[in-house]
Backbone bond lengths (Angstrom), bond angles and torsions (degrees), N, CA, C in turn:
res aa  C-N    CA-C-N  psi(-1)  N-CA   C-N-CA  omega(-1)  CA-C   N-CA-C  phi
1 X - - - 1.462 - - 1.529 111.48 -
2 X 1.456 110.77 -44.27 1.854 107.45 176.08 1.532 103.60 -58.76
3 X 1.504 115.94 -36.88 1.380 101.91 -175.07 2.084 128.53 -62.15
4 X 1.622 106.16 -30.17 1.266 119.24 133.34 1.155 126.73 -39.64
5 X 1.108 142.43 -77.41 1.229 135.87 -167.10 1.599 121.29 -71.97
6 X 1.545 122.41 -22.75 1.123 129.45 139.38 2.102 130.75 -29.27
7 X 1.525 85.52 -72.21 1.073 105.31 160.50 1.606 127.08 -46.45
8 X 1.467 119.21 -48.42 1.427 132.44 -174.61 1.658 98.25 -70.06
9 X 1.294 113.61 -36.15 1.668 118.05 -156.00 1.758 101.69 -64.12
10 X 1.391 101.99 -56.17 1.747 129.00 -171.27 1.742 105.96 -73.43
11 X 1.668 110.63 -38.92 1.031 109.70 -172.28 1.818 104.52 -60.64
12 X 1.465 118.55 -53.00 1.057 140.82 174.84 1.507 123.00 -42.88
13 X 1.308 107.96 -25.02 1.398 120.83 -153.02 1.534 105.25 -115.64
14 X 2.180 99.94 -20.72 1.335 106.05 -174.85 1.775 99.93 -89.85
15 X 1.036 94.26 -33.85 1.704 119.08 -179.46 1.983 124.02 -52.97
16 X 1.711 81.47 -31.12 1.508 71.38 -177.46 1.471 109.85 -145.47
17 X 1.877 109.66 31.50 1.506 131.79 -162.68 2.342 77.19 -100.71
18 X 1.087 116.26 47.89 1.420 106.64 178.12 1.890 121.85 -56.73
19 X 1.188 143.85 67.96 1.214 139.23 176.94 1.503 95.08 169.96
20 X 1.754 139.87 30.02 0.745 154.34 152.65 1.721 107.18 104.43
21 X 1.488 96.35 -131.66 1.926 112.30 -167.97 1.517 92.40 -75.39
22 X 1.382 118.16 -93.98 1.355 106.30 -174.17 1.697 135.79 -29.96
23 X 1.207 107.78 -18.87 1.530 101.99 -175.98 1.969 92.06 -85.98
24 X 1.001 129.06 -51.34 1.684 134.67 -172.05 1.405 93.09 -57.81
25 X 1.413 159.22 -18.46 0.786 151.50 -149.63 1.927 109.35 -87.41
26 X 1.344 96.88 -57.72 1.739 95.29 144.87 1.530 135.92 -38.50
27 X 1.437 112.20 -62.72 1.589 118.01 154.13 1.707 119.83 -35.76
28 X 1.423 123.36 -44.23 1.157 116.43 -136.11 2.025 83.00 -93.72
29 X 1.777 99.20 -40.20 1.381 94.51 165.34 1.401 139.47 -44.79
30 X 1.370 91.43 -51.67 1.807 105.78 163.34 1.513 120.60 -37.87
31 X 1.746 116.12 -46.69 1.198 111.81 -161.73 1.242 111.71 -86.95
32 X 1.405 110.83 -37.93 1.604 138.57 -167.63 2.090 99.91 -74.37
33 X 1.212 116.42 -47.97 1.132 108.56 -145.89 1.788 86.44 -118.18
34 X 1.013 142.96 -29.52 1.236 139.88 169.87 1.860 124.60 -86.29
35 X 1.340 103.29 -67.69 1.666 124.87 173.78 1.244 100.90 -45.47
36 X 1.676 121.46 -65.79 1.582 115.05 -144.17 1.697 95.55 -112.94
37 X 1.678 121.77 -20.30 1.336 121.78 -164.58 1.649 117.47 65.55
38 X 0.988 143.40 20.39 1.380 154.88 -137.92 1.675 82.72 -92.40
39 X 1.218 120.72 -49.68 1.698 120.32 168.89 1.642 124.01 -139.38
40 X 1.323 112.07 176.11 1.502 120.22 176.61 1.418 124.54 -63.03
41 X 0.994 128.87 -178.09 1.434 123.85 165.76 2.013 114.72 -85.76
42 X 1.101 83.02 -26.59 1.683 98.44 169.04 1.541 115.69 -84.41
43 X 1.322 130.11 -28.53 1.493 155.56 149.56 1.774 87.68 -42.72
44 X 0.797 127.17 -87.48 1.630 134.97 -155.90 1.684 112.61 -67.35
45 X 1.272 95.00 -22.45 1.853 104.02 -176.98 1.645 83.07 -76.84
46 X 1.083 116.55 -79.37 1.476 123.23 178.32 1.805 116.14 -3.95
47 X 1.434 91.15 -88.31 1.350 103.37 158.52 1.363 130.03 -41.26
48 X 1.049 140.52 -44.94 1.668 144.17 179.94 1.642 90.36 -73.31
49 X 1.429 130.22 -60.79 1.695 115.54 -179.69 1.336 119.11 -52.86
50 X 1.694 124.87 -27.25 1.520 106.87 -173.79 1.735 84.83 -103.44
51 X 1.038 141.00 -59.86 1.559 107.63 173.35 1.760 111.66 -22.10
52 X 0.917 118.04 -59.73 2.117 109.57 -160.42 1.272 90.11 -61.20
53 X 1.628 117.73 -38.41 1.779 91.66 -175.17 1.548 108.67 -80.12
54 X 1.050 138.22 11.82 1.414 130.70 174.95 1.956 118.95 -89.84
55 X 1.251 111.25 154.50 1.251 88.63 -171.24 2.289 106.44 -85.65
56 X 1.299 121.70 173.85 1.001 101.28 174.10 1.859 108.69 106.13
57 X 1.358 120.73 153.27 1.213 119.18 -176.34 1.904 108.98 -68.46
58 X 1.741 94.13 151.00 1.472 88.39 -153.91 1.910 92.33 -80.51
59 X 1.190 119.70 -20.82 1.093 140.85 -166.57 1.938 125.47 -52.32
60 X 1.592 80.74 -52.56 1.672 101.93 159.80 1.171 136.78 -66.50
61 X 1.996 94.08 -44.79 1.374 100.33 179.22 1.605 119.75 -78.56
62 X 1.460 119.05 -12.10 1.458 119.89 176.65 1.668 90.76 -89.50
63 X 0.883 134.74 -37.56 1.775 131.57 171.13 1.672 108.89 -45.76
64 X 1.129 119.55 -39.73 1.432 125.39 -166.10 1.573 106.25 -93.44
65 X 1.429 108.21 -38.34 1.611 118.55 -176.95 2.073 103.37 -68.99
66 X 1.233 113.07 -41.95 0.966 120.36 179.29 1.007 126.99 -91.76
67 X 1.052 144.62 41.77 1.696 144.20 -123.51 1.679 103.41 175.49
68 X 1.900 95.62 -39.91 1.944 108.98 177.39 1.551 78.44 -91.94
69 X 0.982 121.27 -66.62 1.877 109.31 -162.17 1.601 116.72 -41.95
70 X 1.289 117.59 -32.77 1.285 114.63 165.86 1.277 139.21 -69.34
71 X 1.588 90.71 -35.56 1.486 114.39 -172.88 1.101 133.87 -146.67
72 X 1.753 115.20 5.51 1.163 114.52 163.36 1.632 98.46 88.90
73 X 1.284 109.39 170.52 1.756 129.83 -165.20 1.712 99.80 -36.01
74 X 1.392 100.50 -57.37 1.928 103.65 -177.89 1.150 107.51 -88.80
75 X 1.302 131.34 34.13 1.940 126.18 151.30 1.164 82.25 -121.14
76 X 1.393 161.51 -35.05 1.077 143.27 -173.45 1.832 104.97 -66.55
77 X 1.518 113.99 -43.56 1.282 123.79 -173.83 1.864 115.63 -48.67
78 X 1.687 78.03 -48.04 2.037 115.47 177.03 1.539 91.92 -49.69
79 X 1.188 114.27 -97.98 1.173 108.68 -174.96 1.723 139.91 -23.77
80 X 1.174 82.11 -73.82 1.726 94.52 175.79 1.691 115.55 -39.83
81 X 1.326 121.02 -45.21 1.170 132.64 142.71 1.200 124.07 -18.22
82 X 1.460 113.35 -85.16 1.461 137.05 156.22 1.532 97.20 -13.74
83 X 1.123 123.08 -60.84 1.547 114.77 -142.51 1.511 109.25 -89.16
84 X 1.701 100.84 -17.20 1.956 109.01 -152.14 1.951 83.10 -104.76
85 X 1.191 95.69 -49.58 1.884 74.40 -170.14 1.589 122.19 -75.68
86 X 1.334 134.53 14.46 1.238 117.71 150.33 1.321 117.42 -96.42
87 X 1.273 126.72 -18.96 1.732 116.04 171.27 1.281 90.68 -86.17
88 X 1.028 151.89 -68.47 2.092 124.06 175.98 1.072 115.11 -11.91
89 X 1.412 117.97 -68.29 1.439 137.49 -173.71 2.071 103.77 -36.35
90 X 1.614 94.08 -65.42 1.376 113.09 -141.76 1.803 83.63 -94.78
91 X 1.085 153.53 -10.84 1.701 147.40 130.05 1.330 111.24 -37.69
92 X 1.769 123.66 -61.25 1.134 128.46 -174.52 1.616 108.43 -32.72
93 X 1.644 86.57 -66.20 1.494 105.36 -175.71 1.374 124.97 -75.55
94 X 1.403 135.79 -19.80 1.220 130.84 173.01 1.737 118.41 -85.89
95 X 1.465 84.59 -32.85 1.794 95.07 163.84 1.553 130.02 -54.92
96 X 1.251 103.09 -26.13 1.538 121.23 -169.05 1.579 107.46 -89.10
97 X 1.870 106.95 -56.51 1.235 103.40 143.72 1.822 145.96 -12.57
98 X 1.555 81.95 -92.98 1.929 90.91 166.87 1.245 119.92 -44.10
99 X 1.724 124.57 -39.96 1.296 120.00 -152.81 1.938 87.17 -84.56
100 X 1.440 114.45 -32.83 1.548 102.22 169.17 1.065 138.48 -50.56
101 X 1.452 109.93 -35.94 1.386 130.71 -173.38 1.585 122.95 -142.12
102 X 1.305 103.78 46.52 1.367 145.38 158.55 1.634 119.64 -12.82
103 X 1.306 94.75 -83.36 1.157 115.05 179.12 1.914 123.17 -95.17
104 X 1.081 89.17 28.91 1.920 108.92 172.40 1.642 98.11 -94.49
105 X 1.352 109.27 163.65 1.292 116.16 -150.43 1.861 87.98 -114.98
106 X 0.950 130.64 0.04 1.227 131.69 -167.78 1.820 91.93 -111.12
107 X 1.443 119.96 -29.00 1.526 93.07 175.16 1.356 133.70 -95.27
108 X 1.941 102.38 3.19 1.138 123.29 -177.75 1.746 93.29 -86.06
109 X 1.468 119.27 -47.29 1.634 115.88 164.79 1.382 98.97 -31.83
110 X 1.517 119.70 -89.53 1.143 104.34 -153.04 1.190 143.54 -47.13
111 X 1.412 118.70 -26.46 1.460 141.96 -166.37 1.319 105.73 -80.79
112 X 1.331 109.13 -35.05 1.401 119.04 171.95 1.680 116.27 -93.75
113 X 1.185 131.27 7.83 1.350 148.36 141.69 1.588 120.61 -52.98
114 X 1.448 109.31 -53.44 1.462 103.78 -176.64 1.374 123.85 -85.37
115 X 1.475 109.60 -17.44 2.077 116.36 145.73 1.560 100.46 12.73
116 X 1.495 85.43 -99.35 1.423 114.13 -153.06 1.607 112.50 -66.53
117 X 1.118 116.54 -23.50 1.454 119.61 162.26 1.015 118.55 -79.52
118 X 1.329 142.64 -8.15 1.037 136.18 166.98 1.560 110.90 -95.86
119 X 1.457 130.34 -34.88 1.654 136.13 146.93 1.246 100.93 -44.61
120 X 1.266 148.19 -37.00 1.846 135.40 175.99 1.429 98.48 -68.39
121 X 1.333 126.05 -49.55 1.572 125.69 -149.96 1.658 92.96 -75.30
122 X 1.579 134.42 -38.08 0.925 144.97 -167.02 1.613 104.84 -81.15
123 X 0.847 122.12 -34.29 1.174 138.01 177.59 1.408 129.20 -63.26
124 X 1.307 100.84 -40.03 2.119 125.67 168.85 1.239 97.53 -95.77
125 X 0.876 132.89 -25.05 1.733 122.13 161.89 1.502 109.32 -74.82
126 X 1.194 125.95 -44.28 1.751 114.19 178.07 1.795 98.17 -66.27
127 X 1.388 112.83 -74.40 1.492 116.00 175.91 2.187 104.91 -11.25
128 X 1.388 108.88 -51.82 1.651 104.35 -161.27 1.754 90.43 -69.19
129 X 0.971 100.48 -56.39 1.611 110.87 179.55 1.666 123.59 -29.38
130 X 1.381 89.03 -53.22 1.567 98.57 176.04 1.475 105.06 -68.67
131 X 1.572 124.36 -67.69 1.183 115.37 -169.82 1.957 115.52 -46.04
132 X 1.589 117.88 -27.22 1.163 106.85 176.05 1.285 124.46 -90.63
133 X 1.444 127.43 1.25 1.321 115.99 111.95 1.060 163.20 26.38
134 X 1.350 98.50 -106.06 1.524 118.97 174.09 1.537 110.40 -63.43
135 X 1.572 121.88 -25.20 1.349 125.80 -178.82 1.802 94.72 -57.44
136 X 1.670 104.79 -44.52 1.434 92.32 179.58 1.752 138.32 -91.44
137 X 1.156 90.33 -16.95 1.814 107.34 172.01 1.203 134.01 -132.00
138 X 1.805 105.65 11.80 1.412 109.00 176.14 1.204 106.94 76.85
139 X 1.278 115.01 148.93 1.498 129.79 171.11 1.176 119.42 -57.38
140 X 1.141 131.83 -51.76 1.698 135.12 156.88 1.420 114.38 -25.97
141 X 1.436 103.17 -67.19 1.617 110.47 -173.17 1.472 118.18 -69.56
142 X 1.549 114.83 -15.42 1.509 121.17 172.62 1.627 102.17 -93.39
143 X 0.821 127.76 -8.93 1.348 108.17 -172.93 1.831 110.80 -114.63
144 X 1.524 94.28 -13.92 1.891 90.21 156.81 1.404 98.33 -90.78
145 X 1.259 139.86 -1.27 1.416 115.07 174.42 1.641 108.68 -84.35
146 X 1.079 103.47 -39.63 1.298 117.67 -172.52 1.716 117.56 -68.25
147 X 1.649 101.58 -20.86 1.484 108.50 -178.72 1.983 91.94 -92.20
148 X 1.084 122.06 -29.26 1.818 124.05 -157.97 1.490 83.68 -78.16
149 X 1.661 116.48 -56.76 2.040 106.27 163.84 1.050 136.84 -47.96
150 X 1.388 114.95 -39.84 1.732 103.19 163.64 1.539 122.78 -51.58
151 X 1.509 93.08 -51.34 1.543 109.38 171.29 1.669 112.38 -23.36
152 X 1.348 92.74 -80.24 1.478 103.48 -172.98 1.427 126.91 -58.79
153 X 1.264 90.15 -29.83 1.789 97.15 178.21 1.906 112.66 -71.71
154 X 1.510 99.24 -51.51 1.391 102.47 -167.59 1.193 116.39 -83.46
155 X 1.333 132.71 -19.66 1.419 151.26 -124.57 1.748 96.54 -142.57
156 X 1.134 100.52 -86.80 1.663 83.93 -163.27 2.206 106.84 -103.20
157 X 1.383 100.39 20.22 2.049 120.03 171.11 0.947 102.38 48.99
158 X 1.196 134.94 74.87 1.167 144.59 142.95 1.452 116.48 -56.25
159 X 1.252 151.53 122.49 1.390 116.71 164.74 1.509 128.09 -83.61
160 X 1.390 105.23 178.71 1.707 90.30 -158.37 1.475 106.80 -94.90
161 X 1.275 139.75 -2.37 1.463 123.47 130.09 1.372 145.95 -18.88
162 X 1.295 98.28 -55.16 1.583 122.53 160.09 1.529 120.92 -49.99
163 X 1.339 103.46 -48.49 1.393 107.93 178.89 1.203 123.56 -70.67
164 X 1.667 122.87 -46.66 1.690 147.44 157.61 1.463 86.33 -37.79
165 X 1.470 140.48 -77.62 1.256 125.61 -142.05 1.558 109.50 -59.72
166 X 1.767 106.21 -47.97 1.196 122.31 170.37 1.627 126.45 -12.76
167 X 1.802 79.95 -59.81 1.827 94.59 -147.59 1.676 96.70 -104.96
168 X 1.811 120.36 9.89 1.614 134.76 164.14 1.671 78.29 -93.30
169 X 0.938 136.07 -76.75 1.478 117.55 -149.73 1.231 110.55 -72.48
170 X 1.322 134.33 -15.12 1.478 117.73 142.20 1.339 129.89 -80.24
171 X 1.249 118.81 12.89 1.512 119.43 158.76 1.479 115.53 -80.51
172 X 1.451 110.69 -24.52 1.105 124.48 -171.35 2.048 104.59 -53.37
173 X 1.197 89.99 -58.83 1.644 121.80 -159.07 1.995 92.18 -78.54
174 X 1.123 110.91 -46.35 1.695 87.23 -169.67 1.852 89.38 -132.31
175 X 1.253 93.84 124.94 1.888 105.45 161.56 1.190 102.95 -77.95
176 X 1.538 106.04 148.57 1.574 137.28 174.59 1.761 99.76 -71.93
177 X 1.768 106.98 120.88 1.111 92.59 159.16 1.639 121.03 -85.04
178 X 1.643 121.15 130.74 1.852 106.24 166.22 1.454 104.04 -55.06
179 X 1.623 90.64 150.09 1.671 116.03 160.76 0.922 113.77 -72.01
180 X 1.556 121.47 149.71 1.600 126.11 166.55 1.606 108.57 -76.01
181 X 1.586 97.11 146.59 1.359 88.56 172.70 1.060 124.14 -37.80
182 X 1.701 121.48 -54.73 1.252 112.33 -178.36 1.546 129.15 -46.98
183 X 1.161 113.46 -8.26 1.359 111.25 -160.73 1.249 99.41 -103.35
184 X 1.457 118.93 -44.15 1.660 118.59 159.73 1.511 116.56 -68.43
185 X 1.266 137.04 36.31 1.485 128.11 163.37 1.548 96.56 -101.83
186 X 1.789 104.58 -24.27 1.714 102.83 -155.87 1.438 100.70 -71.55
C-alpha cells in the first residue's frame, strides 16, 4: 500500500507540476508534507535547499530523496518513476500538439495562461517559508536575510547554490535561537 501511495504522491505532482521543477514543488509539498505526512515542514525546507544546490532537475531529485526515506531503494525507484513518466508522456504529446498548431492563437493563450499560476503557486510557497522563519529569527532577522538574497541574486548574480551552500555551512557553526511567543505575537 506505501508503494501506492508513493507512487500516487509523485505521480500527481509529476502530472500536474506543468511549467517544470519549480512549479511541482508546491504539489510535491502538498502530498509529501500535508496528504501523506511522510515529513515536517522543516524536513522539506531541508530537502528543497540541498536539492537547489544539487546539479540536475529539482523535481526528481526530491522524488528520489523522498521515495528512499520512505521506502528505501524501491520507493525511491517508485517514485522517481512516478515523477519522470508522466511529463515524458505529456511532452511527447503536448509537443506534437503545439508544434501542429503552432501558430493558433489559442495555444499561445494557453501557454501563456499557466504564467501566473504558477507565480501564485510559487508565491504561497515563499509566503509559508518566510513565515517559518520568523518562528526562528524574527521578522527583523528574516527580512535582512531575505533583502541581502535578493541583493545577491538579482543585483550583483550570484547563483543560488552558492548562497544554499553559504547559509548550510553557516547553519553548521551557529543554531537558530526560537522566538518566544511573545516575541512572535509582536
Amino acid at each position: 500500500m506505501i508503494y501506492w501511495q508513493i507512487f500516487l504522491a509523485f505521480f500527481r505532482s509529476g502530472i500536474f507540476g506543468y511549467g517544470g521543477g519549480p512549479s511541482s514543488i508546491p504539489l510535491v509539498y502538498k502530498e509529501v508534507v500535508d496528504n501523506f505526512k511522510w515529513m515536517t515542514d522543516e524536513d522539506f525546507s531541508d530537502v528543497l535547499a540541498i536539492g537547489n544546490a544539487l546539479p540536475g532537475p529539482i523535481a526528481t531529485k526530491m522524488a528520489g530523496y523522498i521515495g528512499y526515506r520512505v521506502r528505501g531503494l524501491v520507493g525511491m525507484m517508485v517514485a522517481i518513476i512516478a515523477n519522470v513518466i508522466p511529463t515524458v508522456g505529456l511532452v511527447i504529446l503536448l509537443l506534437t500538439v503545439f508544434n501542429a498548431y503552432k501558430d493558433r492563437p489559442w495555444v499561445h493563450g494557453m501557454s501563456q495562461a499557466v504564467v501566473p499560476v504558477v507565480g501564485v503557486m510559487l508565491g504561497m510557497l515563499t509566503w509559508d517559508f518566510v513565515k517559518k522563519s520568523k518562528t526562528y529569527f524574527g521578522w527583523f532577522v528574516s527580512i535582512i536575510l531575505i533583502a541581502i538574497t535578493v541583493i545577491l541574486l538579482q543585483w550583483v548574480g550570484i547563483h543560488p547554490a552558492v548562497i544554499i551552500i553559504v547559509l548550510l555551512s553557516a547553519a553548521l557553526f551557529f543554531e537558530p535561537k526560537k522566538q518566544s511567543k511573545k516575541a512572535n505575537s509582536s
